[in-house]
C-alpha positions in Angstrom: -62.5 -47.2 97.4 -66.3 -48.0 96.8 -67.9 -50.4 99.3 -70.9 -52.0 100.0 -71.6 -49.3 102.9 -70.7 -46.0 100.8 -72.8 -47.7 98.0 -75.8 -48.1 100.6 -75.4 -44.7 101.5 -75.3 -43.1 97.9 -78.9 -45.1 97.0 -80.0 -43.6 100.5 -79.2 -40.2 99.4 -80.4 -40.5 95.9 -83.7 -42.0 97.1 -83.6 -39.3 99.8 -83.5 -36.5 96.8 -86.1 -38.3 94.8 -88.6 -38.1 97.9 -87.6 -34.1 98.5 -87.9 -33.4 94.5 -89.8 -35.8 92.7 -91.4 -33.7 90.0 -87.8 -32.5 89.5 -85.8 -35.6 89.3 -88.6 -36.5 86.5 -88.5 -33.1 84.8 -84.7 -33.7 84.5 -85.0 -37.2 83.3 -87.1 -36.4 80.7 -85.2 -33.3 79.8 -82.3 -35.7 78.9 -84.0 -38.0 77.8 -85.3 -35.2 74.4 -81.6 -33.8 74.1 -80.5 -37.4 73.4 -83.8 -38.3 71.6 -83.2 -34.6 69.2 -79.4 -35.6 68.7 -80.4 -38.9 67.4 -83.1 -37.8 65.2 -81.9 -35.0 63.9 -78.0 -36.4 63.4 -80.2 -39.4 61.6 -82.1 -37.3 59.2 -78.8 -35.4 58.5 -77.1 -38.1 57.5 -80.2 -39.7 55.5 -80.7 -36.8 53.5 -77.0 -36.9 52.5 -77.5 -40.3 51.5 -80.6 -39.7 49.7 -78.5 -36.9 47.8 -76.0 -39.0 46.9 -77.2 -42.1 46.6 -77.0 -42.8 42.9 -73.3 -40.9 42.7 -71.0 -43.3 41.1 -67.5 -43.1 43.5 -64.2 -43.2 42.8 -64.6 -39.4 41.3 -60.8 -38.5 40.4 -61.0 -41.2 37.2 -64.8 -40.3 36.3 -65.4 -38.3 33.4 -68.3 -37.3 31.7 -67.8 -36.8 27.5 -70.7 -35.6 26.0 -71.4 -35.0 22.1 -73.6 -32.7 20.3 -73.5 -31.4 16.4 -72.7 -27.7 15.9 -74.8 -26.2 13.3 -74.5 -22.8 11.7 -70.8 -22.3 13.8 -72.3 -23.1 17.7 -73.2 -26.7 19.0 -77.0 -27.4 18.5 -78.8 -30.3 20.0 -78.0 -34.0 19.8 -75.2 -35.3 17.8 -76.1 -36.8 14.3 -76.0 -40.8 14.3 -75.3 -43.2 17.1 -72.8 -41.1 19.0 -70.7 -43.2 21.9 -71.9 -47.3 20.6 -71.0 -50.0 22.6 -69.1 -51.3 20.2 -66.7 -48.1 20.6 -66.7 -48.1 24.2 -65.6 -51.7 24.7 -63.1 -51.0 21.7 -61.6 -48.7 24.2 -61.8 -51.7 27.5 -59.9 -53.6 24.8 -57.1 -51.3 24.1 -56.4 -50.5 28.0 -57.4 -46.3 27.2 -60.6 -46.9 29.9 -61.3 -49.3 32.7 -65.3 -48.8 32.5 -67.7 -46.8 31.1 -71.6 -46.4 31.7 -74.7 -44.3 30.5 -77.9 -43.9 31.4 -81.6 -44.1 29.6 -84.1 -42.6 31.4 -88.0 -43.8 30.8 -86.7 -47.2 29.6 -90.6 -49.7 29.7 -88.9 -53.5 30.5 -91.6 -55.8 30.7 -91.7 -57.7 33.7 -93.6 -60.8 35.2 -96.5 -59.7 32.5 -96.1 -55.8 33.7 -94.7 -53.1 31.3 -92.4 -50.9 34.1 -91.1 -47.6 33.3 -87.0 -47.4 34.7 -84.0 -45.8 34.5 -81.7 -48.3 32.5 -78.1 -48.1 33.3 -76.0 -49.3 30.6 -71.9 -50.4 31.2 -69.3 -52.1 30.9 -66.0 -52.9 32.5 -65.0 -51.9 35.9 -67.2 -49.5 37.3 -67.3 -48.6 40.9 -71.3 -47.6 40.7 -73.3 -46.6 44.0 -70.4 -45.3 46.0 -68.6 -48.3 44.8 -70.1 -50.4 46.5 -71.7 -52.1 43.0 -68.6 -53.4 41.4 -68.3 -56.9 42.1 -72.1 -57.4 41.3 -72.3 -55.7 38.6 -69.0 -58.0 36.8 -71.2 -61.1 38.3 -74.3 -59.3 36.5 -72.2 -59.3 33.4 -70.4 -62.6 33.4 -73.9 -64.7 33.8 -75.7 -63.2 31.7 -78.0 -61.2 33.6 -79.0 -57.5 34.8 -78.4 -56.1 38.4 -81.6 -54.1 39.9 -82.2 -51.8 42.3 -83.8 -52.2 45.3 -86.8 -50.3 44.1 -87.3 -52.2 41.2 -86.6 -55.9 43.6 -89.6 -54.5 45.6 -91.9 -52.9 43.1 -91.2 -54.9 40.3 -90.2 -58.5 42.5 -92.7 -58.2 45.4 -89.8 -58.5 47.4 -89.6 -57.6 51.4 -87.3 -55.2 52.4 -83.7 -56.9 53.1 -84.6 -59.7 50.7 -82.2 -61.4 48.2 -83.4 -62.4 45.0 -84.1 -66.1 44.6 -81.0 -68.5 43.4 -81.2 -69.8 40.6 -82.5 -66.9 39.2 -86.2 -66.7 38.1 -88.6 -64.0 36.6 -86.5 -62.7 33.3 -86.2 -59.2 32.7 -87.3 -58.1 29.5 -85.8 -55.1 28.2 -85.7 -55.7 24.6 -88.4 -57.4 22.2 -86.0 -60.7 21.8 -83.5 -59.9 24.9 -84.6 -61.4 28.2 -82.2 -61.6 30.9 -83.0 -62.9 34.5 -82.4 -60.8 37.2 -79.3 -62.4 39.8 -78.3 -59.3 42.0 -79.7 -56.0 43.6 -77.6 -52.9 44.1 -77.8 -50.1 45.2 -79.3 -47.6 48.8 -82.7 -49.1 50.2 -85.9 -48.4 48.3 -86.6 -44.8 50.4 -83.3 -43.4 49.2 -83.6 -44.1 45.8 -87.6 -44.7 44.7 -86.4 -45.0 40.9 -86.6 -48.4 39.6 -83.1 -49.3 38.2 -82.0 -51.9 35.7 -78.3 -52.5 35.0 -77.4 -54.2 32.1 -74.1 -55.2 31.0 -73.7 -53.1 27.3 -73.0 -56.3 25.3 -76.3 -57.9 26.4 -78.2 -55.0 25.1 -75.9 -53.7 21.8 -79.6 -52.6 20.2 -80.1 -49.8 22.6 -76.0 -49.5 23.3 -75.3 -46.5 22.4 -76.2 -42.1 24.0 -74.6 -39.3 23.2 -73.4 -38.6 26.7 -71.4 -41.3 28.9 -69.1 -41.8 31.6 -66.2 -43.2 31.5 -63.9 -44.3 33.8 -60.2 -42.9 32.8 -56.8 -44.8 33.3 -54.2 -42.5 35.1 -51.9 -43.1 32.5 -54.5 -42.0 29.7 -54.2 -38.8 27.2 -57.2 -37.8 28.0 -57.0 -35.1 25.3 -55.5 -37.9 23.1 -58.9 -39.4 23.9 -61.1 -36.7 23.4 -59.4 -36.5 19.5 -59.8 -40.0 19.1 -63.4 -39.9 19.6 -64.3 -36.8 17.9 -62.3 -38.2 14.6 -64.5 -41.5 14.6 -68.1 -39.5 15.6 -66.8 -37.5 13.2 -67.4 -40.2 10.3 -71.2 -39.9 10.5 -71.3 -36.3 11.9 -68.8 -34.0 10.0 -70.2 -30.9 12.7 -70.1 -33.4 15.7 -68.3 -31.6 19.2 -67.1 -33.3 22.0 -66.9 -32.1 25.2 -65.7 -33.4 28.6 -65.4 -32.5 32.2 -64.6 -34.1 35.5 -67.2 -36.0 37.3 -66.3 -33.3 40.3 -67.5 -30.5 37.6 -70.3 -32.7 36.2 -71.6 -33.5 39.5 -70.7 -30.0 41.8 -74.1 -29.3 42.5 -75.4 -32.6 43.5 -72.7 -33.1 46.4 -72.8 -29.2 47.1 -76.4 -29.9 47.7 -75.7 -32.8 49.8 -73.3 -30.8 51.9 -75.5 -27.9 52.3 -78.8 -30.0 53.0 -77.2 -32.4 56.0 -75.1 -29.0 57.5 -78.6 -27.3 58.1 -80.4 -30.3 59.0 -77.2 -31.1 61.9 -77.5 -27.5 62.8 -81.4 -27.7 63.0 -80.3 -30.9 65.7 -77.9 -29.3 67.7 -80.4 -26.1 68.5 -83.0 -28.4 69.5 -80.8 -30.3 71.8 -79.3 -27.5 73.1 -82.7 -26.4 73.9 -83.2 -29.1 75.5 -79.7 -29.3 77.3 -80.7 -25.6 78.2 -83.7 -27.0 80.3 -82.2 -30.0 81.6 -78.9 -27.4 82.5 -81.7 -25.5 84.5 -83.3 -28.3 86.2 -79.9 -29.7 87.0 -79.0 -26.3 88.7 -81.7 -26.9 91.4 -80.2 -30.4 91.0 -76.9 -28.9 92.2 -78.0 -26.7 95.0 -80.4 -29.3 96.4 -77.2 -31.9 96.6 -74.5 -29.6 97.8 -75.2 -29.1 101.6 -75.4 -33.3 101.6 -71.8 -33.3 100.1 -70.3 -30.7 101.8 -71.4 -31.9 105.1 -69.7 -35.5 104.5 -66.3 -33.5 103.8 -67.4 -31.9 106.6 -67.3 -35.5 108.4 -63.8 -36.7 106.6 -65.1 -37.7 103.4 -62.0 -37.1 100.7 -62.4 -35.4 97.6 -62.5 -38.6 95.7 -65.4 -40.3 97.6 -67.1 -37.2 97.1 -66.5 -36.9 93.4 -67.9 -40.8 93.2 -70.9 -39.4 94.6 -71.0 -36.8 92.1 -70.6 -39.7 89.5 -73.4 -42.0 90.8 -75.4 -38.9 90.4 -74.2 -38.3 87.0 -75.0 -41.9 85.9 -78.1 -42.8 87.6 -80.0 -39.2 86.5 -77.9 -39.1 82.5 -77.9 -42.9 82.0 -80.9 -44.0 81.6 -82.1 -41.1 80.0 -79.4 -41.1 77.4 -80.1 -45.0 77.1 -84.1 -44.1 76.7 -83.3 -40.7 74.3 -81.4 -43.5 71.8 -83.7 -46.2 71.8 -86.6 -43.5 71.2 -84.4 -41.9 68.0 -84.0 -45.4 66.6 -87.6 -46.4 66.8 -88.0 -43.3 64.5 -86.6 -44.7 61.6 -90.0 -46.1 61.3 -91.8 -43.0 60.5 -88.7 -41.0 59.3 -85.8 -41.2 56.6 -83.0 -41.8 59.0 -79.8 -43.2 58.8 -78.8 -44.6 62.2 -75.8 -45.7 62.2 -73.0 -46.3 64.6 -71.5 -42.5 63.5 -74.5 -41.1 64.6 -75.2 -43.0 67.6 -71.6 -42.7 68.8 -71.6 -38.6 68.3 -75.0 -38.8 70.5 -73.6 -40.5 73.1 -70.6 -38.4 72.9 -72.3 -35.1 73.5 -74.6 -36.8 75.9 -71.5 -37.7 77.9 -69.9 -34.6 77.8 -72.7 -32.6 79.2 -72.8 -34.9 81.8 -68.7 -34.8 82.6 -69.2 -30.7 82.6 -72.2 -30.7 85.1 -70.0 -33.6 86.9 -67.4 -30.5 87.1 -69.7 -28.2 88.1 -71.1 -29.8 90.6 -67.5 -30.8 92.2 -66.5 -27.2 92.4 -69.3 -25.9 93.7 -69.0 -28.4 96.6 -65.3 -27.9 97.6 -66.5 -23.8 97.4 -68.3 -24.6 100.0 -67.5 -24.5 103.8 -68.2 -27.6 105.7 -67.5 -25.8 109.1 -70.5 -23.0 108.4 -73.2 -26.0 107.1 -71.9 -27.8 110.4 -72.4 -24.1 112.5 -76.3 -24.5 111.1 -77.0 -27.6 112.0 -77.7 -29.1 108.4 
């Protein structure tokens, strides 16, 4: 049981050490303290170029589908499909009728005139349910929808607003968006990653607020599960087919559609976590070294107090002090350092990251705890008492 005189005694003896070793106990601090630091960072910067990857992917992946049409000249598919291609109108025909829950499309290079600025963006348009940004934009987006009024991005909210990072938009909403000669809508909600992880400026408008520039000839659409979806694809190539007797339409799963954006994703955040773990096992490689000397500098003191009666479980809670008063606050430091980096570099620190930090942290220091308890009962107490130590 830990008391007040076995405490006393394990400050003495860690004080003592500190005296003997000083440039040693420091070395090994600050050895730690760049493992923890590299795991931080380097988990961070993983997991914020994953999210700077995928930022913009819509979720909910196994009801996405992307229908694309084109007009096939001289027996192969050439270009553009003649005429409006996927309108509005259609698309919320098919909301209506219960054959999709949502649909959206995109138009890049969009100019929307606000607060006296003409602003180049990527205009989203949509309608219906759609689980946009991970799904994390759905309820905002209906809100968007049912005021009138356009969701932005948090680009856009900065660039375009002047607003501070974190900041809402005011309420009631001010500042209208204009993103067609004679439609101006006001901005009432932001969506989307911070500004860093996607710089575009965004606009999301709601498809019957903007039926003049409703229409592409490729969209998304979100599926029921109990929809023909070749059913569909006829459907829509028989009424395309009224302005474009050569129009083809194709589709494929948002996992086909968008493969090499998440394989990307994968492949980018694997190397950069791989990149983390070699320097922290560099690190751990000289903090291993310097906790070696560590080791054999604290043994005789250990042995010799099983030499005097000490049990094996007083002396493995003076292994532990050891453990926590050398890994602690180094670990503690090592954090705090790799969260003050977000500052100067695209991390995502989050409690994932942290926690897998601290985990490693505290399983080096539980294996050098283990090491340094063996070596001690390898040792015999009777021979360090024969020398006089």
């Amino acid at each position: 049981m830990l008391s007040l005189p076995v405490l006393g005694d394990m400050l003495r003896a860690f004080a003592g050490q500190i005296k003997r070793t000083p440039w040693g106990v420091a070395l090994l601090w600050i050895s730690l303290t760049v493992a923890a630091a590299a795991l931080v960072i380097g988990f961070g910067l993983a997991e914020g170029l994953r999210l700077s990857l995928s930022a913009g992917l819509p979720g909910e992946l196994d009801r996405l589908y992307y229908f694309s049409a084109a007009s096939r000249v001289g027996g192969g598919p050439q270009g553009s499909a003649q005429g409006d291609g996927f309108t509005v109108g259609r698309l919320e025909a098919l909301i209506e009728a219960g054959t999709i829950e949502g649909y959206f499309f995109e138009i890049h290079g969009k100019p929307v005139m606000l607060r006296g600025r003409m602003l180049l963006t990527t205009m989203v348009v949509y309608g219906g349910q759609v689980p946009l940004y991970g799904g994390t934009a759905t309820d905002a987006l209906v809100r968007a929808a049912g005021t009138p009024g356009v969701a932005v991005n948090r680009s856009l909210a900065e660039n375009g607003f002047g607003l501070a990072t974190g900041e809402s938009l005011p309420d009631p909403p001010a500042d209208p968006v204009s993103l067609l000669p004679d439609c101006a809508l006001p901005a009432v909600v932001i969506v989307g990653p911070p500004a860093r992880l996607e710089p575009t400026a965004v606009v999301l408008a709601a498809g019957r607020s903007v039926s003049e520039a409703g229409h592409s000839h490729d969209v998304a659409l979100y599926v029921r599960p109990e929809t023909d979806l070749e059913k569909l694809l006829s459907n829509l190539r028989q009424a395309m087919s009224l302005e474009d007797p050569g129009v083809v339409v194709s589709v494929a799963s948002a996992r086909e559609e968008l493969a090499p954006r998440l394989r990307e994703a994968r492949v980018v955040s694997a190397l950069t976590t791989a990149c983390a773990l070699v320097i922290a096992l560099v690190a751990f490689v000289n903090a291993g070294a310097l906790l070696s000397l560590w080791i054999v500098s604290r043994v005789p003191g250990l042995s010799l107090r099983r030499a005097l009666g000490a049990s094996p479980r007083l002396v493995a809670l003076y292994v532990l002090f050891d453990l926590v008063v050398t890994t602690l606050p180094s670990t503690g430091a090592g954090l705090a350092a790799g969260v003050l980096a977000r500052k100067w570099l695209p991390l995502q620190v989050g409690p994932l990251v942290v926690g897998a930090a601290l985990g490693l942290m505290v399983t080096g220091a539980i294996l050098a705890g283990l090491v340094l308890t063996r070596t001690v009962d390898l040792v015999d107490p009777g021979l360090l008492l024969r020398r006089g130590v």
